[in-house]
C-alpha positions as a Python dict, from the first residue, in 0.01 Angstrom:
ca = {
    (1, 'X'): (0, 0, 0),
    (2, 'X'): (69, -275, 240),
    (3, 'X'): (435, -413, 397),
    (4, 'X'): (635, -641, 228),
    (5, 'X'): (775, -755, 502),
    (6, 'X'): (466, -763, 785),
    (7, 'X'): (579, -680, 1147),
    (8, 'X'): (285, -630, 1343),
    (9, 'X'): (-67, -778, 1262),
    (10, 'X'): (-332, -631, 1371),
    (11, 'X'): (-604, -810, 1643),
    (12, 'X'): (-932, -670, 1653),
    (13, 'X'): (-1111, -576, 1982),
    (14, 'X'): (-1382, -897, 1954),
    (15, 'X'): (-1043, -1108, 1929),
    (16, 'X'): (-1149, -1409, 2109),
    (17, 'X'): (-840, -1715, 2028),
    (18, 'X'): (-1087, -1979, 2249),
    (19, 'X'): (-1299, -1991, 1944),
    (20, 'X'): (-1009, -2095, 1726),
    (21, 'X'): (-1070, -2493, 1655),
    (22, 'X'): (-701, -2669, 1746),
    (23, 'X'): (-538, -2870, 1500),
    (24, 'X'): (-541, -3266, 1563),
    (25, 'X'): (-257, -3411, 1380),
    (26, 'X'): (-120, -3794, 1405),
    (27, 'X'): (174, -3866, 1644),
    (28, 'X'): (353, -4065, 1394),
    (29, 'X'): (346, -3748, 1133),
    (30, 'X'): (646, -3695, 865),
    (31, 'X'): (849, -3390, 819),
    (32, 'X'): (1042, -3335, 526),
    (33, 'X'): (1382, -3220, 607),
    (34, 'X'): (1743, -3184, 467),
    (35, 'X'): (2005, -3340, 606),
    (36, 'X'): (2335, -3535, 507),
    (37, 'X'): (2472, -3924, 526),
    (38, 'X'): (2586, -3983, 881),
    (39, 'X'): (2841, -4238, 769),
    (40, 'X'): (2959, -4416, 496),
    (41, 'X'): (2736, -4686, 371),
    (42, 'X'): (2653, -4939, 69),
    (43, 'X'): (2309, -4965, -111),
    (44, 'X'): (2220, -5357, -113),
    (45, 'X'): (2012, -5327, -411),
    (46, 'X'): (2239, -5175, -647),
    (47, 'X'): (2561, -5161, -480),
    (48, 'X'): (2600, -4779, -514),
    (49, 'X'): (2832, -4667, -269),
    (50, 'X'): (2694, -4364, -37),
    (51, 'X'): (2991, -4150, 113),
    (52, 'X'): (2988, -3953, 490),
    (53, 'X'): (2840, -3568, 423),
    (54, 'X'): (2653, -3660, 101),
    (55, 'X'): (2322, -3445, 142),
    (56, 'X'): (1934, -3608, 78),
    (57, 'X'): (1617, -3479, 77),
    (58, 'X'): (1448, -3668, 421),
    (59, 'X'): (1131, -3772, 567),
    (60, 'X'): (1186, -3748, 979),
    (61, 'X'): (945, -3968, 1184),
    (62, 'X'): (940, -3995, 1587),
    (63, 'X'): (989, -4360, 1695),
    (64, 'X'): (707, -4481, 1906),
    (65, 'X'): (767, -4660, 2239),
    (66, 'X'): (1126, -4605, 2197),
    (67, 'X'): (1286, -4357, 2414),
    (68, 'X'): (1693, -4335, 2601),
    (69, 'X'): (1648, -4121, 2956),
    (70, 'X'): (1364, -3951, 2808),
    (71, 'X'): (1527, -3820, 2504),
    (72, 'X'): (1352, -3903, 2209),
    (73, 'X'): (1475, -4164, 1901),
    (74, 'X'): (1409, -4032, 1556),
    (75, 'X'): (1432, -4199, 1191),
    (76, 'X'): (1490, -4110, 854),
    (77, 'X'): (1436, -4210, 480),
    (78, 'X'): (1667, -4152, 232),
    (79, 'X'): (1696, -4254, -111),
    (80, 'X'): (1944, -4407, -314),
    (81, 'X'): (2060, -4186, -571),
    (82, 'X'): (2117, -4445, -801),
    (83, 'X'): (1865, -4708, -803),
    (84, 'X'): (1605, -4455, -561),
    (85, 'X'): (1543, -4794, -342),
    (86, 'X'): (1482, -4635, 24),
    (87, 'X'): (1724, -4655, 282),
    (88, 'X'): (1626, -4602, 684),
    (89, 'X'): (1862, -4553, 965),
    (90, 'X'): (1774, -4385, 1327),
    (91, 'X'): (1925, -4203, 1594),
    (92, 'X'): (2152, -4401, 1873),
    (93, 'X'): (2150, -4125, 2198),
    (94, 'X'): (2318, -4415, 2442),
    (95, 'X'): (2609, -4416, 2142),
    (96, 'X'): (2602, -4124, 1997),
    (97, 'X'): (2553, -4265, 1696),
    (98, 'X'): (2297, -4377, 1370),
    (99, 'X'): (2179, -4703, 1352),
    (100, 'X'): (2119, -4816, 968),
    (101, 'X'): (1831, -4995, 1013),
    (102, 'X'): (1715, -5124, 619),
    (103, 'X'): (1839, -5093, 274),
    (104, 'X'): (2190, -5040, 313),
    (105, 'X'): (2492, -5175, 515),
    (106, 'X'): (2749, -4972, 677),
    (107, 'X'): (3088, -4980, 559),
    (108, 'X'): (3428, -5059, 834),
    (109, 'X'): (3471, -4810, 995),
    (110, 'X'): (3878, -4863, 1177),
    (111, 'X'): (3878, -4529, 1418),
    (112, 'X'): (3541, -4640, 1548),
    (113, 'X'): (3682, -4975, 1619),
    (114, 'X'): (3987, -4797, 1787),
    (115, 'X'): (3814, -4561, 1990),
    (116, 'X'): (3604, -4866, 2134),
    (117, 'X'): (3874, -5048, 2193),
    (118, 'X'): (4056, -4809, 2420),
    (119, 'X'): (3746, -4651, 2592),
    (120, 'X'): (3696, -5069, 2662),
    (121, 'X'): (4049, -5092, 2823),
    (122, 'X'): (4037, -4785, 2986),
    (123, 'X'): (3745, -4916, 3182),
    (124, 'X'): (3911, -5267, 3228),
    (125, 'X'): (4168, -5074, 3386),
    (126, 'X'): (3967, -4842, 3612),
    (127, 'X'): (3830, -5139, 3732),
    (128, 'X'): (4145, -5366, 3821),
    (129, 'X'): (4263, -5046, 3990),
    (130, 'X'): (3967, -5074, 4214),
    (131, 'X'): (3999, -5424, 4296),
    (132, 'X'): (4410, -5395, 4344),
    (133, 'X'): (4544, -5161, 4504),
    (134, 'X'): (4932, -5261, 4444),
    (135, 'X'): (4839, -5174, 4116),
    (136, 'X'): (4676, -4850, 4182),
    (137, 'X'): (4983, -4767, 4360),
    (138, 'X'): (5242, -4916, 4097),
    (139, 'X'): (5018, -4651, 3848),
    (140, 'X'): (5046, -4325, 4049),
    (141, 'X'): (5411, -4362, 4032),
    (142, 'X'): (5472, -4419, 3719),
    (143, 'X'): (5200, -4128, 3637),
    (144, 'X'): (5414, -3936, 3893),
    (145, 'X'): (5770, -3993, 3739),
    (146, 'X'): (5636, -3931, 3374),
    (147, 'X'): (5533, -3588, 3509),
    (148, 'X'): (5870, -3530, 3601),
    (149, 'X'): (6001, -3636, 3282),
    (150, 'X'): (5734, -3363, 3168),
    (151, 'X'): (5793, -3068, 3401),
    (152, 'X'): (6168, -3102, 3262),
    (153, 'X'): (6150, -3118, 2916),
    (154, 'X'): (5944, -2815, 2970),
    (155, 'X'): (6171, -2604, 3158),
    (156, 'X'): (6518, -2732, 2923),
    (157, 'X'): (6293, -2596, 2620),
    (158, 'X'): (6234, -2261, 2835),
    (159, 'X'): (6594, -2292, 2863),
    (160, 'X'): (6659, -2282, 2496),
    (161, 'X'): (6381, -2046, 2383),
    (162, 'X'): (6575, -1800, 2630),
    (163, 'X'): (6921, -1851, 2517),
    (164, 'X'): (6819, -1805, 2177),
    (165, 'X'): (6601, -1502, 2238),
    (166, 'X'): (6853, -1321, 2418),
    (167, 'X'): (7209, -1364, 2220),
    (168, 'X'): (7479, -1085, 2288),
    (169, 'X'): (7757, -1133, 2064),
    (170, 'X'): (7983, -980, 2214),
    (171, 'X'): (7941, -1198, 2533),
    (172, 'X'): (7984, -1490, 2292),
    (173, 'X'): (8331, -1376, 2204),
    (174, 'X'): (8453, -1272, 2578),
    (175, 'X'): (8314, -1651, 2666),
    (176, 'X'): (8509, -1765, 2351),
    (177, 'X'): (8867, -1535, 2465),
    (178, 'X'): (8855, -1687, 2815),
    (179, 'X'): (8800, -1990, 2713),
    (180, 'X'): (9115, -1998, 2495),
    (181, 'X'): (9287, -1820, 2738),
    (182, 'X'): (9203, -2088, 3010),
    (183, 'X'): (9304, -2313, 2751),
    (184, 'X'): (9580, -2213, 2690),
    (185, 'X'): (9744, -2211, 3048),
    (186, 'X'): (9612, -2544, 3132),
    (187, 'X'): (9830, -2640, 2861),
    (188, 'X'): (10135, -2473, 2953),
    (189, 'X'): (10049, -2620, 3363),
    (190, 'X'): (10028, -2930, 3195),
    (191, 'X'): (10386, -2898, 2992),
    (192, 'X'): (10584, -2752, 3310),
    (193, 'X'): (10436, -3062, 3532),
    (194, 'X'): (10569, -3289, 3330),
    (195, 'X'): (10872, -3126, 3316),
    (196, 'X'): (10920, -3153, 3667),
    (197, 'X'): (10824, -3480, 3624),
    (198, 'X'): (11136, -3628, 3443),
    (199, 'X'): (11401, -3356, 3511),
    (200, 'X'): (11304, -3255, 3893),
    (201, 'X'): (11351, -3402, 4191),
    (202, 'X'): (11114, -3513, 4515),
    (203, 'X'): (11229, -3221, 4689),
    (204, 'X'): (11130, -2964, 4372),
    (205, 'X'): (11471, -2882, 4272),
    (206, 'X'): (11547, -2922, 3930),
    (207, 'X'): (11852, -3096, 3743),
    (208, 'X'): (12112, -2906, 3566),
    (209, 'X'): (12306, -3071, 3318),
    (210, 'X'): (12683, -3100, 3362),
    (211, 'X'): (12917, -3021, 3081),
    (212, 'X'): (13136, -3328, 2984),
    (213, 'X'): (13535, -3296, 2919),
    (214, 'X'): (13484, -3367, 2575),
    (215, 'X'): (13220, -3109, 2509),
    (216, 'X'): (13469, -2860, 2690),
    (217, 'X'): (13750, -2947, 2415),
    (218, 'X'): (13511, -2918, 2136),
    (219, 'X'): (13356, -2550, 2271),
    (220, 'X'): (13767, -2436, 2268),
    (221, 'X'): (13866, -2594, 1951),
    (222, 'X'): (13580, -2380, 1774),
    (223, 'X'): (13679, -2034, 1984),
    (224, 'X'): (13988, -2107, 1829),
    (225, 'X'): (13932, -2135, 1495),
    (226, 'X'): (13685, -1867, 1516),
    (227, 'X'): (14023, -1640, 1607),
    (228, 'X'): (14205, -1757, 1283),
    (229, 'X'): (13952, -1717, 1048),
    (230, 'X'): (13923, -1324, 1235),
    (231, 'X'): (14318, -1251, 1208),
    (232, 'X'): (14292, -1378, 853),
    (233, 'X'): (14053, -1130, 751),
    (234, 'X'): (14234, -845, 933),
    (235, 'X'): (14559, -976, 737),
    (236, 'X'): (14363, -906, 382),
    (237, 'X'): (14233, -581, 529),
    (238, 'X'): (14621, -487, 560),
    (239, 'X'): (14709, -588, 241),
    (240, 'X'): (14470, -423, 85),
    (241, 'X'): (14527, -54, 211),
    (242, 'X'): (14875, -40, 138),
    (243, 'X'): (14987, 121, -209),
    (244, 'X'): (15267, 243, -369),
    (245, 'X'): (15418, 553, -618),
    (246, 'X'): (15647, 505, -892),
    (247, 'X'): (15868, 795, -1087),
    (248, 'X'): (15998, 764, -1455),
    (249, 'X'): (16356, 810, -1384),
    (250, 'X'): (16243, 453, -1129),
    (251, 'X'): (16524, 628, -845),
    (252, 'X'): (16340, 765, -604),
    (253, 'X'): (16033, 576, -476),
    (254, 'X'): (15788, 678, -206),
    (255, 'X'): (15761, 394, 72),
    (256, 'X'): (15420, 374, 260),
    (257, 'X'): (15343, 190, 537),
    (258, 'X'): (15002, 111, 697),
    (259, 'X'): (14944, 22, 1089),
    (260, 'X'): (14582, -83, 1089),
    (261, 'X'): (14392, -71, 1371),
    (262, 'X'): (14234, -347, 1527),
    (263, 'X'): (13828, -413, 1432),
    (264, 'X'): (13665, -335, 1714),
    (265, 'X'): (13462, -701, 1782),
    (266, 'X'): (13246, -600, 2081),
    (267, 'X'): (12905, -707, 2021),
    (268, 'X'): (12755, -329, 2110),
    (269, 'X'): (12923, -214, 1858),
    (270, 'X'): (12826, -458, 1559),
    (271, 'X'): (12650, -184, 1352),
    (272, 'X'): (12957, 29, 1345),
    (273, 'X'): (13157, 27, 1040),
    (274, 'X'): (13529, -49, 1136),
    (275, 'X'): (13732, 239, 999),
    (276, 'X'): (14085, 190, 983),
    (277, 'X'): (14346, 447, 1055),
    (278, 'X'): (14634, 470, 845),
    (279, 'X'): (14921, 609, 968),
    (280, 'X'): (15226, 733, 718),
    (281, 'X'): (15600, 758, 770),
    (282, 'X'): (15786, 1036, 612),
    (283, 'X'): (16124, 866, 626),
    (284, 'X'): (16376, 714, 427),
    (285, 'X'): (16165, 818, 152),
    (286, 'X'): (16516, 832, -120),
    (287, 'X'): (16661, 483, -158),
    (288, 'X'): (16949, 442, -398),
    (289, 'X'): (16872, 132, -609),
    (290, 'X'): (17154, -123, -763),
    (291, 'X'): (17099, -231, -1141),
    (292, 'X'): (16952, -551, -1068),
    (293, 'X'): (16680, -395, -872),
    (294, 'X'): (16620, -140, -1207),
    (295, 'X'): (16577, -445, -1429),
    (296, 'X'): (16323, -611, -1165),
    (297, 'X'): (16160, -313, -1200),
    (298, 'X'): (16165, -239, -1544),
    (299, 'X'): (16000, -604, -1645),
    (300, 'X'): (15709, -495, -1400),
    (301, 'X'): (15703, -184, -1516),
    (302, 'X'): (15627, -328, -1909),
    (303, 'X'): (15316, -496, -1749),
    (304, 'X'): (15022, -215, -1794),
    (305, 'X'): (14882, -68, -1469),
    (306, 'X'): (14663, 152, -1364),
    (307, 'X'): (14855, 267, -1030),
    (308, 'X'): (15175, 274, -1221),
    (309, 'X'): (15010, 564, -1482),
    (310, 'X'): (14863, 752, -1241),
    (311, 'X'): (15200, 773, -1056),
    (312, 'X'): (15410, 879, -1418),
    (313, 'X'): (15477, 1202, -1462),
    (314, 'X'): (15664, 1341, -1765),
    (315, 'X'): (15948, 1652, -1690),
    (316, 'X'): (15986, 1942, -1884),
    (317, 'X'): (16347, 1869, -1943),
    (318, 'X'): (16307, 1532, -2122),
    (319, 'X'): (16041, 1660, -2407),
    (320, 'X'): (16304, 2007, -2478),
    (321, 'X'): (16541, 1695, -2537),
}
């Protein structure tokens, strides 16, 4: 059984390819090929539009007598798809480009109109920068400052792409705390300049106000009454600690009297309560009364108290009797 696929044929030893007759074929032969729509074009029998990249089956042909730096021109028939009139265009080598050459028209094409216009200024320019050279020179420096302009917009993006690649934090917030710091004792420069500025002098001494003789009255007028409201309150303080004992037969009564020290006022000794010591006399403690005193004493008495019950006391000899 033979190869499917055959790799090696075989040449027998009375092999001789002289004999073999060559084949003559025309110059101006047809091959059929496949190939696509180089641009965009318009039947002109039917109108059918043909779009860039659509794909045809082609007949390829060598022009005769037509050649660009000895490369060789070739064209092709298509068909239209719609009406199947035939449509030839051919290869442009000095243009890199197709030629349509019958049965169609090609369609505007804008970037090919751009593209020739600036390939035609840059060579209207090449060529003024020959003939001038104040021109030429005029050029160079502008190309040379825009490539400045360049070479730094570069190295501020480096800049960036850097600082945002590499972010401490905690820098950030030592940067931040100086700069309030800093801040801050600008400020407080700025605030003791100016004032130097209205309340100094050239020679940097500054100007202490002096008390008027009204504001000397007014500061003693308030130590003053800042001394009587303080006796007042010692005054109640007296009042208040003294008491006094009353008997039922209203002859003898015990007679108390209270020296109160002074309140300490010193201002180190603020927290401390002020305790004051009382200090009782033992004498003259019987006092013979007169009858008008008794009756003072009895209309007080009818008024209830509670010191005056504490201080009765009923004998023995009065509830026998």
């Amino acid at each position: 059984m033979s190869e499917r696929k055959v790799l090696n044929k075989y040449y027998p030893p009375d092999f001789d390819p002289s004999k073999i007759p060559r084949l003559r074929l025309p110059r101006d032969r047809q091959y059929t090929v496949r190939l696509m729509a180089p641009c965009n074009m318009r039947c002109t029998t039917c109108g059918e539009y043909i779009y860039k990249g659509k794909k045809f089956n082609a007949r390829k042909e060598t022009v005769q007598n037509e050649e660009y730096l000895g490369i060789k021109i070739f064209r092709f028939y298509i068909k239209c798809p719609c009406c199947l009139a035939e449509i030839t265009f051919k290869t442009d080598p000095e243009n890199a480009d197709y030629i349509v050459e019958h049965g169609a028209t090609r369609n505007f094409q804008a970037l090919k109109l751009a593209e020739e216009a600036a390939a035609k200024q840059a060579k209207e320019l090449e060529e003024e920068e020959k003939n001038n050279p104040m021109k030429l020179l005029e050029n160079r420096t502008q190309a040379s400052k825009r490539e400045m302009e360049v070479m730094e917009t570069l190295e501020e993006l480096k800049d960036l792409n850097q600082r945002h690649s590499k972010v401490d934090i905690q820098k950030l917030l030592v940067n931040k705390q100086q700069q309030l710091i800093d801040e801050s004792k600008q400020q407080e420069e700025e605030d003791e300049a100016f004032i130097r500025s209205v309340f100094g002098t050239s020679d940097g001494k500054t100007i202490k106000r002096i008390i008027d003789d009204d504001d000397e009255e007014e500061i003693s007028v308030n130590t003053k009454k800042e001394q009587t409201e303080s006796s007042s309150k010692k005054q109640k303080l007296t009042n208040s600690s003294i008491g006094t004992l009353s008997t039922t037969s209203n002859l003898v009564k015990l007679k108390t009297t209270s020296d109160v020290a002074p309140v300490n006022t010193n201002t180190s000794n603020r927290n401390q309560q002020s305790k004051p010591v009382i200090k009782k006399k033992l004498d003259n403690l019987v006092i013979i009364k007169k009858k008008s005193e008794l009756a003072i004493e009895k209309k007080q008495e009818s008024i209830p108290n509670a010191l005056s019950l504490l201080g009765t006391y009923s004998g023995s000899d009065t509830d026998s009797s």
